[in-house]
Backbone as CSV, one residue per row, in Angstrom:
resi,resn,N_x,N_y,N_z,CA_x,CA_y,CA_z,C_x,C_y,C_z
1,UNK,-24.474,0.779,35.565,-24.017,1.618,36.663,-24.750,1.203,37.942
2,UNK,-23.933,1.482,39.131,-24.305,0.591,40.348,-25.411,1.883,40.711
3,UNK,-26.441,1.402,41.371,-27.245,1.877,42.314,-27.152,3.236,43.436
4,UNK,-27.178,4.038,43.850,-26.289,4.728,44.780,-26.080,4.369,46.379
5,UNK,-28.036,4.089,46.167,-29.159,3.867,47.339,-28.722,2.730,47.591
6,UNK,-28.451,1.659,46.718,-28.267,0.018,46.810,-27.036,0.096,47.885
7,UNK,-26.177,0.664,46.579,-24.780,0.258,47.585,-24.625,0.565,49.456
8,UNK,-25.245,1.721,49.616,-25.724,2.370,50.656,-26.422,1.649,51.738
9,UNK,-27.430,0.847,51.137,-28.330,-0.030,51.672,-27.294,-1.637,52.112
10,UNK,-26.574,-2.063,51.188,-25.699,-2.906,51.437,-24.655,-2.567,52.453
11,UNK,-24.283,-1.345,52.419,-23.089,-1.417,53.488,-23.164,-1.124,54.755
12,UNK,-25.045,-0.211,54.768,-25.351,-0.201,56.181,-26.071,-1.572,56.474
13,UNK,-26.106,-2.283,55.414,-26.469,-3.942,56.536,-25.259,-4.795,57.103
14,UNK,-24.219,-4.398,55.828,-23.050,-5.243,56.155,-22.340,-4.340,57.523
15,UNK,-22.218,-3.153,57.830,-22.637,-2.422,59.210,-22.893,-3.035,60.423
16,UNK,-24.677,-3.164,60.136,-25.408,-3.586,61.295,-24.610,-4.831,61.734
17,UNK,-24.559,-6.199,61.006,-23.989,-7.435,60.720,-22.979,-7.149,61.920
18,UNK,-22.057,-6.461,60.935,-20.676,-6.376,62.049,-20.610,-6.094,63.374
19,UNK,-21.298,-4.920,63.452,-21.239,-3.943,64.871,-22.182,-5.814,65.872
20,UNK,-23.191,-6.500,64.950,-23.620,-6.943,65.956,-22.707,-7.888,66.981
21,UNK,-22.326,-8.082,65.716,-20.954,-9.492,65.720,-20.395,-8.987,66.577
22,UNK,-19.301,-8.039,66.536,-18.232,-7.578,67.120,-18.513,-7.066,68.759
23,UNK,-19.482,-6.374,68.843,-19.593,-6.086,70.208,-21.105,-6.144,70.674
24,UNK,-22.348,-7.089,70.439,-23.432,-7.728,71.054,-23.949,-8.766,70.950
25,UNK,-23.253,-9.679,70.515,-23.706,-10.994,69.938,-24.180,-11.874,71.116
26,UNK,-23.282,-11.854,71.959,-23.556,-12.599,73.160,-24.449,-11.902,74.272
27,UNK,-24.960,-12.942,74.583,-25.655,-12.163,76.193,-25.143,-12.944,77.405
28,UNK,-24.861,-12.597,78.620,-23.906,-13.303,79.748,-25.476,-13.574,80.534
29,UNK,-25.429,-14.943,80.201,-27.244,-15.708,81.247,-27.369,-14.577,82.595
30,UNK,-28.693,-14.679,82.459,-29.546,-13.904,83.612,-29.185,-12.350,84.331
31,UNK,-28.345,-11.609,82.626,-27.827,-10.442,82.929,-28.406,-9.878,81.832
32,UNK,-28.284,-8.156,81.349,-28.865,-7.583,80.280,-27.203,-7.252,79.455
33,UNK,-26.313,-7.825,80.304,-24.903,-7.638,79.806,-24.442,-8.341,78.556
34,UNK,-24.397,-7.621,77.244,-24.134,-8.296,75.967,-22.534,-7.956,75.545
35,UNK,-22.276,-8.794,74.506,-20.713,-8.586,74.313,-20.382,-9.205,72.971
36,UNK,-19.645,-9.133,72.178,-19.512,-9.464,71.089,-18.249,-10.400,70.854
37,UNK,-17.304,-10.648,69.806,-16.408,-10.863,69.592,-14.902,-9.946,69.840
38,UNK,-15.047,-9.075,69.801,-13.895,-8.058,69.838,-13.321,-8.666,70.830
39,UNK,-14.069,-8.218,72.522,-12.742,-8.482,73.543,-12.976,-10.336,73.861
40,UNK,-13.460,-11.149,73.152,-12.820,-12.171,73.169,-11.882,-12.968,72.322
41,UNK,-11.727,-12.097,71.562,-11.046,-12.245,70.219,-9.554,-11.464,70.479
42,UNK,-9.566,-10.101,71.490,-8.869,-9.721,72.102,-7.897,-10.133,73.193
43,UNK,-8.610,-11.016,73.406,-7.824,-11.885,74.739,-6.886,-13.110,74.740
44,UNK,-8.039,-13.426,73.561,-7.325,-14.873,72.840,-6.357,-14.427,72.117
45,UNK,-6.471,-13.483,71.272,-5.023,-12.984,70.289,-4.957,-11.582,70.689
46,UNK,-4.215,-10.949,70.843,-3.827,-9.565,71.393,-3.524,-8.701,70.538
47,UNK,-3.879,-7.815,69.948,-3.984,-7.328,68.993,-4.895,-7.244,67.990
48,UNK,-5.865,-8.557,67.557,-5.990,-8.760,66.757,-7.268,-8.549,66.796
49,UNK,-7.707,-8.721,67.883,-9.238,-7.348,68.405,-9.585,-6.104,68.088
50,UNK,-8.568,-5.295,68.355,-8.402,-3.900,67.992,-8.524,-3.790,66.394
51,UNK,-7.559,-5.084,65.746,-7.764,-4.927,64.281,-8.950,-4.861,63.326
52,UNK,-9.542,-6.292,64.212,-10.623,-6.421,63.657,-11.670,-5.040,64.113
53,UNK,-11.599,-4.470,65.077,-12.340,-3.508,65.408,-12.049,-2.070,64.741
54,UNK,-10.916,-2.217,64.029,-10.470,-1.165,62.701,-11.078,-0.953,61.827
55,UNK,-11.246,-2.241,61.328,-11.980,-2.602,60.236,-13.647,-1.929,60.037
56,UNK,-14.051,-2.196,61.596,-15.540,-1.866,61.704,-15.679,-0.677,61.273
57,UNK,-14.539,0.354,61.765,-14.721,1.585,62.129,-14.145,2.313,60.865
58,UNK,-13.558,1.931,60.046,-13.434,2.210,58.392,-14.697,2.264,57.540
59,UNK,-15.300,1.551,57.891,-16.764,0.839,57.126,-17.714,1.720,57.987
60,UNK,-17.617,2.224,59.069,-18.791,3.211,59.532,-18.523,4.455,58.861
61,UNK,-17.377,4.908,58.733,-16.880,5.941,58.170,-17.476,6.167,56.962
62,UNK,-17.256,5.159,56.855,-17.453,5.571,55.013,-19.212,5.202,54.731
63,UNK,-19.849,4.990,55.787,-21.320,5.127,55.222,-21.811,6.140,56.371
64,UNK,-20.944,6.307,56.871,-21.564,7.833,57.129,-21.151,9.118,56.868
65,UNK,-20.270,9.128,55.819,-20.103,9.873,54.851,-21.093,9.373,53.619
66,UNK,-21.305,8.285,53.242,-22.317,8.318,52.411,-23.978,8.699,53.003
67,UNK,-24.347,8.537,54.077,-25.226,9.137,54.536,-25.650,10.519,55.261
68,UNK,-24.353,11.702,54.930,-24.663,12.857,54.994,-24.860,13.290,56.319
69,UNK,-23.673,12.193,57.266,-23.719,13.106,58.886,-23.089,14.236,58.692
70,UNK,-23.507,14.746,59.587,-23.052,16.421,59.742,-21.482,16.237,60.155
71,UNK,-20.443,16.793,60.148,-19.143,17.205,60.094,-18.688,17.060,62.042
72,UNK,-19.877,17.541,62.622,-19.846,17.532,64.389,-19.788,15.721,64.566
73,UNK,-21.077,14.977,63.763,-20.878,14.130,64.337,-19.623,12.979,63.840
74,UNK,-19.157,13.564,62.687,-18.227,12.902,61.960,-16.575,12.984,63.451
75,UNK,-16.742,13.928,63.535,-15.556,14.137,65.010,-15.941,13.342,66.201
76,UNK,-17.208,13.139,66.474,-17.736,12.231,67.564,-17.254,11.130,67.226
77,UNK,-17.491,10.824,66.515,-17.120,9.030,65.755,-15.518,8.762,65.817
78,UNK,-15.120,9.952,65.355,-13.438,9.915,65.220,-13.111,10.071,66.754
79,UNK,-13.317,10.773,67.961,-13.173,10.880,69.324,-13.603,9.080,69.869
80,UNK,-14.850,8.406,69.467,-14.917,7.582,69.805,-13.818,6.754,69.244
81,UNK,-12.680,6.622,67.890,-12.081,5.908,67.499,-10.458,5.783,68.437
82,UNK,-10.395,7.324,68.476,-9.590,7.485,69.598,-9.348,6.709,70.534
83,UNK,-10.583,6.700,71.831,-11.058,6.372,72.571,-10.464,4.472,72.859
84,UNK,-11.385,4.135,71.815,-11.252,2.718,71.889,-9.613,2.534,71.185
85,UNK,-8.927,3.156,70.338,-7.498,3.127,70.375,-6.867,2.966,71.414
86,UNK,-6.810,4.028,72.294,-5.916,4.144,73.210,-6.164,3.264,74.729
87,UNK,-7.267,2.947,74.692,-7.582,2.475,75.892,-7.609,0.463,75.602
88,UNK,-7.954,0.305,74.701,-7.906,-0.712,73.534,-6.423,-1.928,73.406
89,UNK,-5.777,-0.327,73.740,-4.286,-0.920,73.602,-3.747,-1.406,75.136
90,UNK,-3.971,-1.251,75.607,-3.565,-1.953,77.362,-4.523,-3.725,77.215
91,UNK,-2.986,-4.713,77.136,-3.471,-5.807,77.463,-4.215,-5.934,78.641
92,UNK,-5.357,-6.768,78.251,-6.643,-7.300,79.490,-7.623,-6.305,79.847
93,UNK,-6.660,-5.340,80.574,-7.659,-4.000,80.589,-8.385,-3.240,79.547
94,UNK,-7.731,-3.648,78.241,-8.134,-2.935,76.750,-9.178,-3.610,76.835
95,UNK,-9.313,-4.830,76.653,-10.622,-6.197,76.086,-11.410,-6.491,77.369
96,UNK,-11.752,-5.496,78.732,-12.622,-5.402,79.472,-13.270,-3.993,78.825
97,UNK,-12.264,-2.757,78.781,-12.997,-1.698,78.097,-13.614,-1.567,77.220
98,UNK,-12.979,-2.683,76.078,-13.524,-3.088,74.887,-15.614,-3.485,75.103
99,UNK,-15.234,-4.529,76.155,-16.514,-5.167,76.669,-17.623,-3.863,76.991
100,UNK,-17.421,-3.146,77.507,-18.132,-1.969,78.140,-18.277,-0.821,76.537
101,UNK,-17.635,-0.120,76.028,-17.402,0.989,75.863,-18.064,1.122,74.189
102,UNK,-17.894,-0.150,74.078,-18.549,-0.484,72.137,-18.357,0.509,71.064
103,UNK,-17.234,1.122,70.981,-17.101,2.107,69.847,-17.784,2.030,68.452
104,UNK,-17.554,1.153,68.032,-18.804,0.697,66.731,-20.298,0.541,66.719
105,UNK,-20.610,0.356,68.209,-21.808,0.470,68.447,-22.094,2.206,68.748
106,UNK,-21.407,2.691,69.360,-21.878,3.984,69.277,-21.962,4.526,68.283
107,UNK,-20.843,4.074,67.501,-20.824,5.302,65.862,-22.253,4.736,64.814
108,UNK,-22.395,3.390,65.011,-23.332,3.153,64.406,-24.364,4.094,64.948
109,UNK,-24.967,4.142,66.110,-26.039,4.785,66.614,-25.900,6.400,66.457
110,UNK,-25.156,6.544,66.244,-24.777,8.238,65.743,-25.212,8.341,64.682
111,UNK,-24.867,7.596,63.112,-25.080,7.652,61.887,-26.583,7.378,62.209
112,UNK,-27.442,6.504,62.548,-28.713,6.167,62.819,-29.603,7.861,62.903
113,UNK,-28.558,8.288,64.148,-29.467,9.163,64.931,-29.703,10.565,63.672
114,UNK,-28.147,10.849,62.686,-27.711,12.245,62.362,-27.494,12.164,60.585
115,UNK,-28.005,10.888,60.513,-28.336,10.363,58.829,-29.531,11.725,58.012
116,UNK,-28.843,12.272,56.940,-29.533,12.918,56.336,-29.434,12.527,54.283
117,UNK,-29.987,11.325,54.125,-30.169,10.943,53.158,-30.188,12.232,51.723
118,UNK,-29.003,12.196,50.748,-29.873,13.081,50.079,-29.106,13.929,49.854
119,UNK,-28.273,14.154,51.221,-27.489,15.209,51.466,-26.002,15.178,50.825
120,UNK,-25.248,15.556,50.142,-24.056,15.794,49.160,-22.907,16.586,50.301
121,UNK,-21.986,14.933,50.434,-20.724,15.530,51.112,-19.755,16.387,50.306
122,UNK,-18.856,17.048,51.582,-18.288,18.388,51.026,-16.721,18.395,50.855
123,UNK,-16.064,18.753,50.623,-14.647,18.430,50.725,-14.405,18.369,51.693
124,UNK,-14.430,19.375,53.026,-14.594,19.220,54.341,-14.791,17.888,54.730
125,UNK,-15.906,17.547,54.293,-16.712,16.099,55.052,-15.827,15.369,54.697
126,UNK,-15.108,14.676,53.364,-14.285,13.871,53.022,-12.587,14.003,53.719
127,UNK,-12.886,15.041,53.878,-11.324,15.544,54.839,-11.554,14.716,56.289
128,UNK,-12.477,15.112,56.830,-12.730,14.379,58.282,-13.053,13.452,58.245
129,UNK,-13.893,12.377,57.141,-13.396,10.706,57.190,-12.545,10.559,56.986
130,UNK,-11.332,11.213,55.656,-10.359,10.608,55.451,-9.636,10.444,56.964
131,UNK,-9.527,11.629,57.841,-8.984,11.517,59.361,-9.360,10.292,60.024
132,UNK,-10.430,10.334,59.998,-11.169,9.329,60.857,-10.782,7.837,60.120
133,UNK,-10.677,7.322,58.816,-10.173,6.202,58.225,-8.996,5.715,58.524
134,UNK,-8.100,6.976,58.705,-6.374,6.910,58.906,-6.488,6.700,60.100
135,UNK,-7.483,7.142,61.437,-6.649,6.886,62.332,-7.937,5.123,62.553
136,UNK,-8.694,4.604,61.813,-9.289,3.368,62.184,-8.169,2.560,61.820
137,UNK,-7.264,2.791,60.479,-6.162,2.090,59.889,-4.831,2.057,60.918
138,UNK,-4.523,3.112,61.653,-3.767,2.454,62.090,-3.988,1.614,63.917
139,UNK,-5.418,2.100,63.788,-5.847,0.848,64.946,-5.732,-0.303,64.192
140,UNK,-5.603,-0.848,62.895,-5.229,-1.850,62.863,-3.855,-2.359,62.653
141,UNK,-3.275,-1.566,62.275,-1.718,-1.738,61.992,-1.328,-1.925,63.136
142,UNK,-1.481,-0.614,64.311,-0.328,-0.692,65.395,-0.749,-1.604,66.173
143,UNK,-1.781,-2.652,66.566,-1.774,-3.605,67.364,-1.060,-5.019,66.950
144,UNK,-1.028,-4.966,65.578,-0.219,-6.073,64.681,1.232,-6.043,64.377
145,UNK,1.562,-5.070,64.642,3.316,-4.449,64.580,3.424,-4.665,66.006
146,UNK,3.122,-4.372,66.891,3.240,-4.715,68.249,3.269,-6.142,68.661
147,UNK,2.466,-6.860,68.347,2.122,-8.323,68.656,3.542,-9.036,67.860
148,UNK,3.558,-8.623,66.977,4.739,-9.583,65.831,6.180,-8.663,66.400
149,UNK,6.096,-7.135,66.558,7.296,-7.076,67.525,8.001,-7.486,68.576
150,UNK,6.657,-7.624,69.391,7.116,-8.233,71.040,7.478,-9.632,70.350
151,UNK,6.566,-10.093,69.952,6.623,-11.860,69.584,7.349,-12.612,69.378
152,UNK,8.508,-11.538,68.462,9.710,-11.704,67.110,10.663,-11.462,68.352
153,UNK,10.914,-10.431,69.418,11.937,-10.089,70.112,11.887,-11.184,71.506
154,UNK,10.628,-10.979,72.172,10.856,-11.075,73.457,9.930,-12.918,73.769
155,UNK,9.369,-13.322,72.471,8.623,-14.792,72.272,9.320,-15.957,72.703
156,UNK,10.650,-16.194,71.958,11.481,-17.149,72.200,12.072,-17.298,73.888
157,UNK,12.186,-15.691,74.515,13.052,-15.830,75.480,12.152,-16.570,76.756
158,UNK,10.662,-16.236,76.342,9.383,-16.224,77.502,9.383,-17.830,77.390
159,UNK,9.377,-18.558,75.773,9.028,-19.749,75.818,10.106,-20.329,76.536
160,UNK,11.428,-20.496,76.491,12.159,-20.738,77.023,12.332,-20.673,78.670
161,UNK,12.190,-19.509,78.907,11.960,-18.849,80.875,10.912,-20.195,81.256
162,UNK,9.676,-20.335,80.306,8.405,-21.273,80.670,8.792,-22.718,80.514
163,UNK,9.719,-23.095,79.542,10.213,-24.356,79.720,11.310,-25.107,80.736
164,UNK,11.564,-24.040,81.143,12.923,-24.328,81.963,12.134,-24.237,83.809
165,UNK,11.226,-23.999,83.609,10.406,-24.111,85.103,9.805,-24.931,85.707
């Protein structure tokens, strides 16, 4: 039988890992301005930022439900998922907000701050990740249905408009 603590310990490194990746990896020379992969990953593929930034925010969820945040900050995290959803979704302007606003970095620092080891989630608690999972899931869906919608409809006509110029 697996560990409880282990697994726990593994997924808040595989966590840290990500959040660093995704939104501080980089530093912009002779600034304190850091940035990750998301909004350049965002820019280059459209959509596929937000996805990957789904992903993060599934995996915070669920270890901070294994680490016994309180139910308040479990809604913070989900407000921050929001957040970077909706604003996320505006090409260019999403993957500058992206740059600034670090939703995974905040939720990480929430679980950091409101971690109560020990502590036994409640049906409640599992109700408000499950919220918070569904709506990280379809930050990844709806930027990928979008990209392959426009792509599939309006791709051919753009390449064409661009060849004929």
């Amino acid at each position: 039988m697996a560990d409880p603590e282990r697994s726990v310990s593994t997924l808040r490194r595989w966590a840290e890992h990500l959040v660093a990746l995704l939104d501080d990896r980089f530093r912009i020379p002779g600034t304190d301005v850091r940035f990750g992969l998301d909004p350049v990953i965002g820019i280059l593929f459209p959509g596929v930022g937000d996805a990957v930034t789904g992903v993060g925010s599934v995996g915070l969820m669920a270890l901070a439900l294994r680490r016994g945040v309180p139910r308040a900050i479990l809604f913070r995290m989900i407000l921050n998922i929001l957040v970077d959803l909706f604003a996320g979704a505006l090409p260019i302007v999403g993957d500058i907000f992206d740059l600034a606003y670090k939703s995974n970095r905040r939720n990480l620092e929430l679980i950091r701050q409101h971690e109560t080891p020990g502590s036994k989630a409640t049906g409640w608690d599992y109700a408000i990740a499950a919220l918070g999972v569904s709506l990280a899931v379809l930050s990844i869906i709806v930027p990928l249905v979008a990209v392959f919608y426009f792509g599939l409809n309006y791709g051919p006509e753009l390449l064409e408009h661009l060849r004929l110029r």
